[in-house]
Predicted model as a PDB file, atoms N, CA, C, CB and O in Angstrom, pLDDT in the B-factor column:
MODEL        1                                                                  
ATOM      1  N   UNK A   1       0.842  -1.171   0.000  1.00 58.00           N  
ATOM      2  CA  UNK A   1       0.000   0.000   0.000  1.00 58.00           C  
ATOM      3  C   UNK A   1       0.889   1.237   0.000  1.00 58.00           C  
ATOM      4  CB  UNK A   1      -0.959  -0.004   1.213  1.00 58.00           C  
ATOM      5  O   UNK A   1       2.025   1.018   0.421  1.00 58.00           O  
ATOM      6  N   UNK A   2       0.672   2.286  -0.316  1.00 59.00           N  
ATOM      7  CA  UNK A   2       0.824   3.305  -1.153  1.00 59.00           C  
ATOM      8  C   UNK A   2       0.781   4.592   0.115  1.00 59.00           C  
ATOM      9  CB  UNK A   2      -0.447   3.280  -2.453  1.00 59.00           C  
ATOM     10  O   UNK A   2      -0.389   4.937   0.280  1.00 59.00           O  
ATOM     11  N   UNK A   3       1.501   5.163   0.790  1.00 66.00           N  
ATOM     12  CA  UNK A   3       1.522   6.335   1.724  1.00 66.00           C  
ATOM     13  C   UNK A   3       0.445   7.356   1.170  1.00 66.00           C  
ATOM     14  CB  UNK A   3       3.049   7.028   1.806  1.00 66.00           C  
ATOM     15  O   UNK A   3       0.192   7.167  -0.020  1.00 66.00           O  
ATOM     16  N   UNK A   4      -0.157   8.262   1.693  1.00 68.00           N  
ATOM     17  CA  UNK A   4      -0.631   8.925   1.126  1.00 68.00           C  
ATOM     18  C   UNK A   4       0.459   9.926   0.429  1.00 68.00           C  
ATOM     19  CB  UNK A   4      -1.552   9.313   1.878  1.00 68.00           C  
ATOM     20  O   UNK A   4       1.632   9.581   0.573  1.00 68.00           O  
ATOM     21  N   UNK A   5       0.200  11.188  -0.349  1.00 74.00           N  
ATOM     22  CA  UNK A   5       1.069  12.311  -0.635  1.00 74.00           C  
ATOM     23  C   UNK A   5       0.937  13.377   0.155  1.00 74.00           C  
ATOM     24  CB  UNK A   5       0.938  12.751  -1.850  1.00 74.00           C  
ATOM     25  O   UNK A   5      -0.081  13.895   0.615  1.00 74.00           O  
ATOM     26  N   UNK A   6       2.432  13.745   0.308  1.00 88.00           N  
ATOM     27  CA  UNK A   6       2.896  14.918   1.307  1.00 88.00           C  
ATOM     28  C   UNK A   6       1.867  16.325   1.049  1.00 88.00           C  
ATOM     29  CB  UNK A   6       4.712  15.352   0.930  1.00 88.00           C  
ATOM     30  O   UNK A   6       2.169  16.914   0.011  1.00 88.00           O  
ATOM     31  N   UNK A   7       0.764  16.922   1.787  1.00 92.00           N  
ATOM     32  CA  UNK A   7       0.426  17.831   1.667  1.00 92.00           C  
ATOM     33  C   UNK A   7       0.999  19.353   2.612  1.00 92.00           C  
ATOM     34  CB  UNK A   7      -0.684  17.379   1.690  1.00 92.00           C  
ATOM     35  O   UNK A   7       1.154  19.407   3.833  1.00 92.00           O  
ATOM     36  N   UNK A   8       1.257  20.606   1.495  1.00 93.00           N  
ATOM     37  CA  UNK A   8       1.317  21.720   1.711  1.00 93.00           C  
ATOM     38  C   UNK A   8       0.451  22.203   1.341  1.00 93.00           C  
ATOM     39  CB  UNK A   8       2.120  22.187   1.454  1.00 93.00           C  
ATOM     40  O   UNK A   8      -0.132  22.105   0.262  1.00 93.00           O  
ATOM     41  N   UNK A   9       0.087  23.365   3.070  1.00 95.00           N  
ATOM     42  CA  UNK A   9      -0.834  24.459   2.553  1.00 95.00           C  
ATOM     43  C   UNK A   9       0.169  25.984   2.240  1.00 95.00           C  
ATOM     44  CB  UNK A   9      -2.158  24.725   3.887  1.00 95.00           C  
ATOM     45  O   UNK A   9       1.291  26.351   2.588  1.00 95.00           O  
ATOM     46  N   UNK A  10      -0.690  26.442   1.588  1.00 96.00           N  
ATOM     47  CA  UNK A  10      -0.091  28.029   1.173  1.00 96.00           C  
ATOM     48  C   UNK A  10      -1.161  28.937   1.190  1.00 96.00           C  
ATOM     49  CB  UNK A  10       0.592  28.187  -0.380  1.00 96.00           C  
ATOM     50  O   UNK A  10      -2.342  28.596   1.252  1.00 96.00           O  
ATOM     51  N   UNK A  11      -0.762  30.066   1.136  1.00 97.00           N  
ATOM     52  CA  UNK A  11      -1.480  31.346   1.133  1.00 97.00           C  
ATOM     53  C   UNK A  11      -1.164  31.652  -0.707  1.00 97.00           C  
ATOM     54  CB  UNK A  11      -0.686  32.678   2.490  1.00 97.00           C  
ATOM     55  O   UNK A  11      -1.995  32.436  -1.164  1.00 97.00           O  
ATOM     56  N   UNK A  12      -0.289  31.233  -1.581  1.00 97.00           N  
ATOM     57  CA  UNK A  12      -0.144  31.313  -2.562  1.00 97.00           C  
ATOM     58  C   UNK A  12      -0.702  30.762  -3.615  1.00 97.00           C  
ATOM     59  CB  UNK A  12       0.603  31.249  -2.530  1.00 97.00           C  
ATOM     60  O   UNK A  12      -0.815  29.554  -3.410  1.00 97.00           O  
ATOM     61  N   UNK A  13      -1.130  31.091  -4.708  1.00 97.00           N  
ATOM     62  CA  UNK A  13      -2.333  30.059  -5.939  1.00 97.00           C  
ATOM     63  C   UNK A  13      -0.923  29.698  -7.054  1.00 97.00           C  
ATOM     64  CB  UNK A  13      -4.189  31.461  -7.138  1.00 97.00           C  
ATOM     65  O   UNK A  13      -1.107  28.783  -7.857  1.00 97.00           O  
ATOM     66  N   UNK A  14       0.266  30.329  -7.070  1.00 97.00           N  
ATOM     67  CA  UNK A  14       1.628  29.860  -7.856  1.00 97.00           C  
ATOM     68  C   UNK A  14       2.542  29.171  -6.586  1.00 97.00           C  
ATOM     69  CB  UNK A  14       2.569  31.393  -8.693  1.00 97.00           C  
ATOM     70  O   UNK A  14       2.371  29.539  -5.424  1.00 97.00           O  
ATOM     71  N   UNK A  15       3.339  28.329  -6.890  1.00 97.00           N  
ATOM     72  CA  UNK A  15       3.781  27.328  -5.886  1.00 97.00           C  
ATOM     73  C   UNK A  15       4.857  27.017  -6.979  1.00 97.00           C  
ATOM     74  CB  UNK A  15       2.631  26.016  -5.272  1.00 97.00           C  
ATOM     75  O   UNK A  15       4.523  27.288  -8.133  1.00 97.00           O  
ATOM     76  N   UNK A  16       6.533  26.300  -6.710  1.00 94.00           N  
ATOM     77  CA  UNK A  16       7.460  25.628  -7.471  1.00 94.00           C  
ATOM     78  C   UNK A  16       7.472  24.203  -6.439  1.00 94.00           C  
ATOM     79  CB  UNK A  16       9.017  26.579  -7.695  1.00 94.00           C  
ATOM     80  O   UNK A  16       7.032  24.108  -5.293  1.00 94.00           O  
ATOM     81  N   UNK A  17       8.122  23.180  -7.270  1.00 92.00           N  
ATOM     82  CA  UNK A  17       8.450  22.059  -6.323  1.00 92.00           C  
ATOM     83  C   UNK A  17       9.568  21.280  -6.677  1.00 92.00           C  
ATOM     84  CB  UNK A  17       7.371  21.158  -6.175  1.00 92.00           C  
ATOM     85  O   UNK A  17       9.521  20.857  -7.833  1.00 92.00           O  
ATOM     86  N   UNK A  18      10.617  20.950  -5.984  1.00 87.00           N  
ATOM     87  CA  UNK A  18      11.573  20.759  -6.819  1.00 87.00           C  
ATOM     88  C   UNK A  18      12.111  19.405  -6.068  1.00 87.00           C  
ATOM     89  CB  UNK A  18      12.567  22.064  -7.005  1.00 87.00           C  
ATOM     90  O   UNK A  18      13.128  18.891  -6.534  1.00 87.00           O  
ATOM     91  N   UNK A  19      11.472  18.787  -4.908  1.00 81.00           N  
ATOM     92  CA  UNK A  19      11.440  17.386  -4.164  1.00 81.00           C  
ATOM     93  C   UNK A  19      11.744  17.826  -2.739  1.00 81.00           C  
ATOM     94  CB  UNK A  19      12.611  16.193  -4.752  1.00 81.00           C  
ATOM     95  O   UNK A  19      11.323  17.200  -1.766  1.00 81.00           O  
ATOM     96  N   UNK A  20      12.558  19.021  -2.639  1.00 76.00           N  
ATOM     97  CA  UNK A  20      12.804  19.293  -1.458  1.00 76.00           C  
ATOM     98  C   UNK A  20      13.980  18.325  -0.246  1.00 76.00           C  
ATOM     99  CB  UNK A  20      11.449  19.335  -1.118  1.00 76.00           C  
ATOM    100  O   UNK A  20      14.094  18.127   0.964  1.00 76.00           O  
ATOM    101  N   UNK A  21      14.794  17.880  -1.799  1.00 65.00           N  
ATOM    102  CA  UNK A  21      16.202  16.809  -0.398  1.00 65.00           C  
ATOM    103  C   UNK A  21      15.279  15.609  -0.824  1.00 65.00           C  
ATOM    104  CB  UNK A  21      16.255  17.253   2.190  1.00 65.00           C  
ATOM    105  O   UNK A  21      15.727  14.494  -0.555  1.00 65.00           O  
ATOM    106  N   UNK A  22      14.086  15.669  -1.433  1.00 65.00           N  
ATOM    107  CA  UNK A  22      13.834  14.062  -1.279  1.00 65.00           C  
ATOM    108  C   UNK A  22      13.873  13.052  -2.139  1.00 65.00           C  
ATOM    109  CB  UNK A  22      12.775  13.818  -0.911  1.00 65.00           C  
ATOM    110  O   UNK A  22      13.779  11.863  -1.833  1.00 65.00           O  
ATOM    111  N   UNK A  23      14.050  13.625  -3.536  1.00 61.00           N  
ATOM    112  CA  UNK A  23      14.061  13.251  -4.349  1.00 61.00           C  
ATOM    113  C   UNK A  23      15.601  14.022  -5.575  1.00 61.00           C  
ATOM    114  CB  UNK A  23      12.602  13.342  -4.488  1.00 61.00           C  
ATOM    115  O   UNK A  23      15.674  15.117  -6.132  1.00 61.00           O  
ATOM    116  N   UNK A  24      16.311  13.155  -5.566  1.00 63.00           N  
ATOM    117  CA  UNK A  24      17.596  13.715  -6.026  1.00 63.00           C  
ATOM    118  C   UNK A  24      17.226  13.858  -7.585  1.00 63.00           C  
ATOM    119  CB  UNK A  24      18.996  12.689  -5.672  1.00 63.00           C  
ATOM    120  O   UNK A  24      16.699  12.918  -8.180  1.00 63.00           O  
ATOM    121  N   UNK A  25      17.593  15.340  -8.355  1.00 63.00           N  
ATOM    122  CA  UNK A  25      17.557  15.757  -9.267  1.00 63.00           C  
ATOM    123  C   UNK A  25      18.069  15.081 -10.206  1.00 63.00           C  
ATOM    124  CB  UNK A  25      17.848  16.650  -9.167  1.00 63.00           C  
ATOM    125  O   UNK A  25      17.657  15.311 -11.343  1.00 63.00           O  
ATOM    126  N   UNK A  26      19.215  13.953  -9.983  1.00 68.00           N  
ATOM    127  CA  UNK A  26      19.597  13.357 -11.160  1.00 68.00           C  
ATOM    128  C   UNK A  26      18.475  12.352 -11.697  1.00 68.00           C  
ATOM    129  CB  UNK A  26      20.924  12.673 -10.924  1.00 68.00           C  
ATOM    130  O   UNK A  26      18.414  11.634 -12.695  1.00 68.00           O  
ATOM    131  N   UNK A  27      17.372  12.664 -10.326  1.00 67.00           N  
ATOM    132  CA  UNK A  27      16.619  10.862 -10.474  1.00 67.00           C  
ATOM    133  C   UNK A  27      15.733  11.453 -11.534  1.00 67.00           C  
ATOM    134  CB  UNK A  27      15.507   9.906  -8.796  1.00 67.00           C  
ATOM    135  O   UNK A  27      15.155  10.534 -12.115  1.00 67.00           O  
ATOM    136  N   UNK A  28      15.402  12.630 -12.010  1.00 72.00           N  
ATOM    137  CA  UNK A  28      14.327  13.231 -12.630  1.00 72.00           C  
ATOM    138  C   UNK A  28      13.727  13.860 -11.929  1.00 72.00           C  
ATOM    139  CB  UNK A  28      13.569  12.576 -13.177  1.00 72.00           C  
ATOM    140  O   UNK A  28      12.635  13.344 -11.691  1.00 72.00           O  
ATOM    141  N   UNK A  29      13.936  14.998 -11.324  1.00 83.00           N  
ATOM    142  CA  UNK A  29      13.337  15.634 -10.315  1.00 83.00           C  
ATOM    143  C   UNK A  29      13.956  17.059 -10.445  1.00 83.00           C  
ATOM    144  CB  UNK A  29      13.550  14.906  -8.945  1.00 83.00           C  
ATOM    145  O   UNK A  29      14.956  17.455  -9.847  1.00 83.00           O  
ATOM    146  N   UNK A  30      12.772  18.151 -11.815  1.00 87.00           N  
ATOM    147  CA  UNK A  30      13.678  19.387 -12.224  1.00 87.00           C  
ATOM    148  C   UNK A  30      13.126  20.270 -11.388  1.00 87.00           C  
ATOM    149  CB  UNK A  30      13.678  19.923 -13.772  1.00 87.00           C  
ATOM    150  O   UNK A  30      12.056  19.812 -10.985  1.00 87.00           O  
ATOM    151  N   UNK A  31      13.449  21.739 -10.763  1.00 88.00           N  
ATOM    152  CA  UNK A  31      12.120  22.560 -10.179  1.00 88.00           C  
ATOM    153  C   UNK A  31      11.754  22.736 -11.400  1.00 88.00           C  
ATOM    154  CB  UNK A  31      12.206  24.002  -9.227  1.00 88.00           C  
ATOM    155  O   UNK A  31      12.377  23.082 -12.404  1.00 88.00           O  
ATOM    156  N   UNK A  32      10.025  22.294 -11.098  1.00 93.00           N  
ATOM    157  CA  UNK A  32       8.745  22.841 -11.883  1.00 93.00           C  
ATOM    158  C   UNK A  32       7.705  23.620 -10.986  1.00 93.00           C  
ATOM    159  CB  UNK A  32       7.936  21.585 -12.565  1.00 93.00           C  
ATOM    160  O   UNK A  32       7.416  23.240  -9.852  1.00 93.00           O  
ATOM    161  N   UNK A  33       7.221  24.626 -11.522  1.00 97.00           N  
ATOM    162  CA  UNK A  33       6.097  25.482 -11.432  1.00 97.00           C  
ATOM    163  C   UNK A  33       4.956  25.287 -11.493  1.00 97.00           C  
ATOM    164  CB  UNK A  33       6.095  26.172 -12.045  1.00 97.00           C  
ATOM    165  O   UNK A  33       4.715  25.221 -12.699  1.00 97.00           O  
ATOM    166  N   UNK A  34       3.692  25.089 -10.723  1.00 97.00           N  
ATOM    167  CA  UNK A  34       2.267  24.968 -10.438  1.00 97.00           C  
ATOM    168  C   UNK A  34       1.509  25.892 -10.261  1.00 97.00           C  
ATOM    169  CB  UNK A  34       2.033  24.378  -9.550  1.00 97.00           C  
ATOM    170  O   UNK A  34       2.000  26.917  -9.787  1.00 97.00           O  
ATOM    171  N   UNK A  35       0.142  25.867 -10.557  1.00 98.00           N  
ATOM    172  CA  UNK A  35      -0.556  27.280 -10.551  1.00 98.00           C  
ATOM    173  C   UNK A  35      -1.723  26.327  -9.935  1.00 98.00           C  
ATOM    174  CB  UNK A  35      -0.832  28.353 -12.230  1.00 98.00           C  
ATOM    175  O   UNK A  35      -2.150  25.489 -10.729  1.00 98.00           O  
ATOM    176  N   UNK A  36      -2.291  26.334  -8.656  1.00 97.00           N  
ATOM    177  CA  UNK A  36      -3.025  25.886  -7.936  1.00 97.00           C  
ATOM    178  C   UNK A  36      -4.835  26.534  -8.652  1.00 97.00           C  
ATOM    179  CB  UNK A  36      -2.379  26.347  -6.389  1.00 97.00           C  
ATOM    180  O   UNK A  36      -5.117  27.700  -8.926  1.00 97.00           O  
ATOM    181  N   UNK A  37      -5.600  25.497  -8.756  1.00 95.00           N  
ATOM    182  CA  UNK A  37      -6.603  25.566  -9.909  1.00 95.00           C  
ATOM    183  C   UNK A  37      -7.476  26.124  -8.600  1.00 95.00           C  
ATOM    184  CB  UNK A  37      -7.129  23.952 -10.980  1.00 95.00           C  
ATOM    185  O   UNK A  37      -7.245  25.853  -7.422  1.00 95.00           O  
ATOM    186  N   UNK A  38      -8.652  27.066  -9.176  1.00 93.00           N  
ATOM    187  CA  UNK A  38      -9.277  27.819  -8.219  1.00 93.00           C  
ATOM    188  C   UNK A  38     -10.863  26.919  -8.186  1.00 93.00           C  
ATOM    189  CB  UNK A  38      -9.290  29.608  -8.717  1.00 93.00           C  
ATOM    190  O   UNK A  38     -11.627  27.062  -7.232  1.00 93.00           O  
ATOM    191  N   UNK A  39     -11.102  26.265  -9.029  1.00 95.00           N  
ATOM    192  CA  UNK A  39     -12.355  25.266  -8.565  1.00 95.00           C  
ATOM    193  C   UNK A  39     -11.624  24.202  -7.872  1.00 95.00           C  
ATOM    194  CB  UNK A  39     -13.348  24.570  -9.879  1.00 95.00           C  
ATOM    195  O   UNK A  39     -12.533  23.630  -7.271  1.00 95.00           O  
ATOM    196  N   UNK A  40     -10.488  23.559  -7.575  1.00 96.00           N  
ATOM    197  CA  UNK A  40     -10.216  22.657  -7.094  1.00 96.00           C  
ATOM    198  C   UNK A  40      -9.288  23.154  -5.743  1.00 96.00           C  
ATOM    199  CB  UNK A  40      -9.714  21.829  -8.117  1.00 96.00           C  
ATOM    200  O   UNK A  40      -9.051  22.277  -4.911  1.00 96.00           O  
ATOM    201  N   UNK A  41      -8.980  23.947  -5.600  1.00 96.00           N  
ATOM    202  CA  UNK A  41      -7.882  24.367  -4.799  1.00 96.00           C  
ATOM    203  C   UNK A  41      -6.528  23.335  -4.122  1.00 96.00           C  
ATOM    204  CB  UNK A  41      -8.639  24.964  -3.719  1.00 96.00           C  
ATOM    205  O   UNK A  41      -5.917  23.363  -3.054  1.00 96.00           O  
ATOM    206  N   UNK A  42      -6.475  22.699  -5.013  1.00 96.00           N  
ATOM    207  CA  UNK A  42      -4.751  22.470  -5.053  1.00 96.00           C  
ATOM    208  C   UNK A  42      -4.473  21.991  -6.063  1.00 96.00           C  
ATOM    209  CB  UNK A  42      -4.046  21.591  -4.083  1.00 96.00           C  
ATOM    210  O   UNK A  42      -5.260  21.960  -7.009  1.00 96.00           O  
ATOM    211  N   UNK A  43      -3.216  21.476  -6.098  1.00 97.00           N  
ATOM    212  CA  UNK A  43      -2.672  20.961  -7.416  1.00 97.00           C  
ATOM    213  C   UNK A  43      -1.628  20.000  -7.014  1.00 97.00           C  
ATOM    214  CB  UNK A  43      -2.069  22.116  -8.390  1.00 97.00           C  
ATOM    215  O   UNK A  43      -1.079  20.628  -6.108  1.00 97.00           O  
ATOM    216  N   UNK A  44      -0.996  18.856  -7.114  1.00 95.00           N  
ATOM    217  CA  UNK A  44      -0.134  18.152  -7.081  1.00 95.00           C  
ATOM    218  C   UNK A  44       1.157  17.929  -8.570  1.00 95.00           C  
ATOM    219  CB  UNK A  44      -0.957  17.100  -6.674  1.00 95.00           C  
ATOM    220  O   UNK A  44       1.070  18.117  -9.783  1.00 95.00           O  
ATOM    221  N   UNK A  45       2.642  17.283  -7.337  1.00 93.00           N  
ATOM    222  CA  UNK A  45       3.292  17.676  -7.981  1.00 93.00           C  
ATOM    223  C   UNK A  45       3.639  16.260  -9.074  1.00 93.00           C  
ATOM    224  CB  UNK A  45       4.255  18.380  -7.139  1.00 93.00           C  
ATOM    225  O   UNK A  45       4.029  15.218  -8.547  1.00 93.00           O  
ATOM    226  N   UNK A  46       3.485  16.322 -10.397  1.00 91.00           N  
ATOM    227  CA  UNK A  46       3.872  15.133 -11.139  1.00 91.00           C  
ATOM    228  C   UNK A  46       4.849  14.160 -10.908  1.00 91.00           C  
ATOM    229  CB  UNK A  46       4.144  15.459 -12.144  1.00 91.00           C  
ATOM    230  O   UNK A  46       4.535  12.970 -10.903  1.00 91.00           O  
ATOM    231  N   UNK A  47       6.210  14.597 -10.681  1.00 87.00           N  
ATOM    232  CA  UNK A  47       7.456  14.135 -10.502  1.00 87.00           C  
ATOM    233  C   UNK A  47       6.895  13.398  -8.876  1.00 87.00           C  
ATOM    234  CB  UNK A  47       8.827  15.511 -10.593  1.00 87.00           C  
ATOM    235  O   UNK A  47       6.524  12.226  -8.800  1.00 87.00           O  
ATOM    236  N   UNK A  48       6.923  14.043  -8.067  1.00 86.00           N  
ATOM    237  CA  UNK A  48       6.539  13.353  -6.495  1.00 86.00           C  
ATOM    238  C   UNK A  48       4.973  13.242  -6.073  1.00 86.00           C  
ATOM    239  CB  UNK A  48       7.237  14.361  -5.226  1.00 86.00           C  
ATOM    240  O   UNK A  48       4.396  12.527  -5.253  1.00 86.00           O  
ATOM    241  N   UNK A  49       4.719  13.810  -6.583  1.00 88.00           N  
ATOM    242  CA  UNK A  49       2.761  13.703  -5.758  1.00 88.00           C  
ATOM    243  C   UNK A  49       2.465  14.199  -5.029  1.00 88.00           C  
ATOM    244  CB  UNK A  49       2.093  12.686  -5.099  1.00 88.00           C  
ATOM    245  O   UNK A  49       1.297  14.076  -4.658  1.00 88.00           O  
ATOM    246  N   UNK A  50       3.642  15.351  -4.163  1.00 91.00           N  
ATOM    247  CA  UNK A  50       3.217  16.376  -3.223  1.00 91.00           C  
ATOM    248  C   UNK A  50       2.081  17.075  -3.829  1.00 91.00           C  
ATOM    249  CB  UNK A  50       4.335  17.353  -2.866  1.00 91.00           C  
ATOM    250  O   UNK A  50       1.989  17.463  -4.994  1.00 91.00           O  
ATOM    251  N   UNK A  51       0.956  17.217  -2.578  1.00 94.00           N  
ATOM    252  CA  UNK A  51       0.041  18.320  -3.106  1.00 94.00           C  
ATOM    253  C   UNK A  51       0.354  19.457  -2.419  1.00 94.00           C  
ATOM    254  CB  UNK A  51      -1.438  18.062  -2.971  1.00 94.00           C  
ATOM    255  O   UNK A  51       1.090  19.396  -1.434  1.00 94.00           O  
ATOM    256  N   UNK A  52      -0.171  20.627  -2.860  1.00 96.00           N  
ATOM    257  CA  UNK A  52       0.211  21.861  -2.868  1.00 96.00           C  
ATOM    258  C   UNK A  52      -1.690  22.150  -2.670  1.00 96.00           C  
ATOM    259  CB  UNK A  52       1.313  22.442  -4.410  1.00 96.00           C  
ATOM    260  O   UNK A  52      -2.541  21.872  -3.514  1.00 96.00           O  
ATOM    261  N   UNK A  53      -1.939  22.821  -1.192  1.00 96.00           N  
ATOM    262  CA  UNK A  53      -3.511  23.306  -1.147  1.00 96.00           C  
ATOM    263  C   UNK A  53      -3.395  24.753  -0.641  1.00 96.00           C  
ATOM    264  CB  UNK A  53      -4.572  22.332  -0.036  1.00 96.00           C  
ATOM    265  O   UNK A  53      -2.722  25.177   0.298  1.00 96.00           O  
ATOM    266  N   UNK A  54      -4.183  25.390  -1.455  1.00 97.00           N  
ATOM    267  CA  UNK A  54      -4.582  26.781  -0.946  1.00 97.00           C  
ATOM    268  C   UNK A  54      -5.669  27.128  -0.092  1.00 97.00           C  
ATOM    269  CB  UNK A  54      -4.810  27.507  -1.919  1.00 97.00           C  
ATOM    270  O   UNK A  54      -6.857  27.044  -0.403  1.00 97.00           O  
ATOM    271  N   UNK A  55      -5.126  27.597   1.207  1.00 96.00           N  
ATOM    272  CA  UNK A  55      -5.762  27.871   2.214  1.00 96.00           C  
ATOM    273  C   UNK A  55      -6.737  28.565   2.098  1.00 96.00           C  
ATOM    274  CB  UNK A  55      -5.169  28.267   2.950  1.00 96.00           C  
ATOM    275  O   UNK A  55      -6.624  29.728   1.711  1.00 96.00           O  
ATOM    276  N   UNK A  56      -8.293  27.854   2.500  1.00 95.00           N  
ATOM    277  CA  UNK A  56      -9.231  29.171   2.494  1.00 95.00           C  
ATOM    278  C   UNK A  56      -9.458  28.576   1.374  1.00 95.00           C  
ATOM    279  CB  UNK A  56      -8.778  30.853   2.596  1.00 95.00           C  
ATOM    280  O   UNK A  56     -10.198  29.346   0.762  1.00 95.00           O  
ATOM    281  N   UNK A  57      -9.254  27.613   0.702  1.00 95.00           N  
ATOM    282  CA  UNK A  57      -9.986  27.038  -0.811  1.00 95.00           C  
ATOM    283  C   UNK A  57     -10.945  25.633  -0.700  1.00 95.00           C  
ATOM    284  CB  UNK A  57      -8.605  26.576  -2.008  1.00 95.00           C  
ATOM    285  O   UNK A  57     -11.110  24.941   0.305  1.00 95.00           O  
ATOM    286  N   UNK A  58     -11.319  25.507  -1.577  1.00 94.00           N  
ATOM    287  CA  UNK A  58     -12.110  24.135  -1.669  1.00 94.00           C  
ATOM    288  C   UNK A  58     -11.221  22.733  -0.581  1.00 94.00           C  
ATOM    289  CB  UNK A  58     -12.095  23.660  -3.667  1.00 94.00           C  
ATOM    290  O   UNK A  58     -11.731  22.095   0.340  1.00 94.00           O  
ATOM    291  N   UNK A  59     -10.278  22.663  -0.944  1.00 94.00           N  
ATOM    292  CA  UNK A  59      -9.098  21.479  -0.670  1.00 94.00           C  
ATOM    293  C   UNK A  59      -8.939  21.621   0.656  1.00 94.00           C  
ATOM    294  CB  UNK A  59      -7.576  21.616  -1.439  1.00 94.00           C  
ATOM    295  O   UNK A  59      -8.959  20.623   1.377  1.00 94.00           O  
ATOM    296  N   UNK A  60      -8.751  22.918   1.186  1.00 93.00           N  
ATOM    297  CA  UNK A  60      -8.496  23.369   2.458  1.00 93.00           C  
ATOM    298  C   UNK A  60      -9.467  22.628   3.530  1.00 93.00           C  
ATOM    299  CB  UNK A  60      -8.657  24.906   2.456  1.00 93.00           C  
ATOM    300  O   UNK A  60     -10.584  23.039   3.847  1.00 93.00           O  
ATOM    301  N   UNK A  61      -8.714  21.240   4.120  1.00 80.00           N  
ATOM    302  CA  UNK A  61      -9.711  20.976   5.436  1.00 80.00           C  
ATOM    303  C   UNK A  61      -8.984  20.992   6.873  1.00 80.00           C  
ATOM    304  CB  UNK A  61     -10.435  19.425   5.304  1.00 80.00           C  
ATOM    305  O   UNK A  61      -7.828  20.570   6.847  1.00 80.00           O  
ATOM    306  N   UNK A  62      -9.358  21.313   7.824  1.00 67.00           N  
ATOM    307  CA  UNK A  62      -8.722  21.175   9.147  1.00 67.00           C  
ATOM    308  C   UNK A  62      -7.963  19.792   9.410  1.00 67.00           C  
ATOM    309  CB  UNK A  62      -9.816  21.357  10.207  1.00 67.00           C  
ATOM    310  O   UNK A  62      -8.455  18.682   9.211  1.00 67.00           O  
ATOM    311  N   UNK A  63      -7.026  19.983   9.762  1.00 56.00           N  
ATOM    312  CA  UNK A  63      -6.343  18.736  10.076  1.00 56.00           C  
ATOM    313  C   UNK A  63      -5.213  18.039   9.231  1.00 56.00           C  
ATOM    314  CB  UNK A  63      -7.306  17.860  10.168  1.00 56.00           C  
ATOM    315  O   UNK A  63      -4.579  17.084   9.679  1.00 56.00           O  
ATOM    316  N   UNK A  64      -4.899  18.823   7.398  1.00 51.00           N  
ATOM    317  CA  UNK A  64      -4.457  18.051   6.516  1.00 51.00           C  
ATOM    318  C   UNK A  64      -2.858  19.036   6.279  1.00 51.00           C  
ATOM    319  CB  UNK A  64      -5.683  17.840   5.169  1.00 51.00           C  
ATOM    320  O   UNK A  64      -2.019  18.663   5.459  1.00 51.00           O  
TER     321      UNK A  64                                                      
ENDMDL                                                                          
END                                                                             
């Protein structure tokens, strides 16, 4: 079974992700740029699956 994915909240709707130490750049892991979708309020990252949620948005629940 499958961890869930690392969630960040932000105050920001543009977000970069680049693995953060966790994922080494040679492995395929370039910084890329996200624009957090405003009917969905977050966006996840392709390369890792971090999601990225904007606070105060749809996605936004207590506790995550």
């Amino acid at each position: 079974m499958q961890s869930p994915p690392k969630v960040f909240r932000t105050k920001h709707s543009r977000v970069y992700c680049d693995g953060s130490g966790q994922v080494d750049p040679a492995l395929g892991h370039p910084r890329i740029y996200l624009r957090i979708d405003d009917e969905t309020g977050f966006v996840e990252c392709g390369y890792c699956d971090r999601r990225f949620v904007l606070e105060g948005g749809p996605a936004d629940q207590p506790g995550s």
